[in-house]
DRENKOL-217781 format. One record per residue (C-alpha): residue in three letters; y, x, z. Coordinates in steps of 0.001 Angstrom, whole numbers, plus 500000, padded with zeros to 6 digits. Example, Ala and Ser with C-alpha at 12.3 -4.5 7.8 and 13.67 -1.06 7.14 Angstrom:
Ala495500512300507800/Ser498940513670507140/
end
This chain:
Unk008190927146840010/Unk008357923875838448/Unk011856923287837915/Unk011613927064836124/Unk009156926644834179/Unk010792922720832497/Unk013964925249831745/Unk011860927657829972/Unk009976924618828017/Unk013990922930827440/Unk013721924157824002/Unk010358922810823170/Unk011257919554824510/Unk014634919619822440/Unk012018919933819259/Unk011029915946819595/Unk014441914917820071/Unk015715916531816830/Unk012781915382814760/Unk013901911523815802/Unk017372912203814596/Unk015963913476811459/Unk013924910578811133/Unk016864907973812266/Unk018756910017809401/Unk015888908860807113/Unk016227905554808091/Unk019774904799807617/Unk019650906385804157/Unk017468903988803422/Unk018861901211804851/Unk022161902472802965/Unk020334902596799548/Unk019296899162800247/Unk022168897561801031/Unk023921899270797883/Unk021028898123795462/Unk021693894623797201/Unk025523894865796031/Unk024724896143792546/Unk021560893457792023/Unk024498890632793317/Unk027186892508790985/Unk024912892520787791/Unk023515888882788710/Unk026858887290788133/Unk027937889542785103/Unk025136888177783281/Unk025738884674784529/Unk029218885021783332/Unk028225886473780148/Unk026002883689779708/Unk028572880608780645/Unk031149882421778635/Unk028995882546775568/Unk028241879154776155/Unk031906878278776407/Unk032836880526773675/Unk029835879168770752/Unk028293875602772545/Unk032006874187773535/Unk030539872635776430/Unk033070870185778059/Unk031852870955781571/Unk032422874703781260/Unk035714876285781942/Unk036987879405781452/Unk039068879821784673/Unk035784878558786122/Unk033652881127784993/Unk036425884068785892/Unk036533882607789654/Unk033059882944790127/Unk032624886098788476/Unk035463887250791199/Unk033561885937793804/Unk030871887595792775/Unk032006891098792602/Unk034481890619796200/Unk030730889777797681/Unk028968892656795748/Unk032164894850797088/Unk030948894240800463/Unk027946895137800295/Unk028790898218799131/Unk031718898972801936/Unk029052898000804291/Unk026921900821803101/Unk029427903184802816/Unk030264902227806850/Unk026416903005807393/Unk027038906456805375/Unk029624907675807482/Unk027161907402810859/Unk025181910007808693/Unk027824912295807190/Unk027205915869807915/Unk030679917330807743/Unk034278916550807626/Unk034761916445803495/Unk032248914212802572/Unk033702912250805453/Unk037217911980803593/Unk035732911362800805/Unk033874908265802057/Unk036945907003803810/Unk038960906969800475/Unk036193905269798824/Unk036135902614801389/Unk039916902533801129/Unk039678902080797544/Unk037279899183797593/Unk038818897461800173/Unk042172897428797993/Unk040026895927795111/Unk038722893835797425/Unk041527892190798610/Unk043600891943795160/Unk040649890464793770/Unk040214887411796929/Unk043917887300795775/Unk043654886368792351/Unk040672884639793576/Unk043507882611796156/Unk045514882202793046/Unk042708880561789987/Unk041910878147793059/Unk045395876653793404/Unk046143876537789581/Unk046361872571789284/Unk044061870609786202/Unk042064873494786478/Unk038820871718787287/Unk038602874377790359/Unk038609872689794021/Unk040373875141796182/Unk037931874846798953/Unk035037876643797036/
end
């Protein structure tokens, strides 16, 4: 009678089991907005410190300051922002309900890898421009 009566109580057993995925989906949301507000707070960061050596560039003509310098670190900046934010897309696709949203995500991350890797290029390319003031190795 035992083994009957834990398959008549399967589906009230099932109950606990789908109320943990429900709260791993909350998690991993979370996690995912995290990560993506890390990206954009990294992303912003260097736009404003870039705004701020450019204008010092631009109006203080500071000697030390150069403009290919300030472009190569706003680049660096955004490639580590942009992986931040392919990193949280690869956490959104554990938690994708269906197929569309799915594609969707996997052209996004398709997307920003592209931009990522044309923008370690030019990144590859400022570094090696010579009198530059810009040590490759950075």
């Amino acid at each position: 009678m035992s083994v009957f009566h834990d398959l008549a109580n399967l589906g009230q057993i099932a109950q606990p089991i789908t109320g943990i995925g429900a709260q791993l989906n909350q998690f991993f949301i979370i996690v995912k907005l995290f990560i993506s507000t890390c990206g954009t707070l990294i992303v912003l960061i260097g736009a404003f410190i870039a705004i701020y050596r450019y204008f010092l560039y631009r109006f203080v003509h500071s000697k030390k300051t150069n403009l290919n310098t300030i472009r190569l670190d706003l680049a660096r900046t955004i490639i580590l922002g942009l992986e931040f934010f392919i990193a949280s897309d690869v956490i959104e696709t554990t938690i994708t309900p269906d197929f569309q949203s799915l594609g969707i995500l996997c052209v996004l991350v398709i997307i920003r890898t592209i931009l990522n890797f044309s923008l370690h290029k030019e990144v590859k390319e400022l570094s090696s421009i010579p009198g530059s003031g810009i040590n490759a190795g950075d």
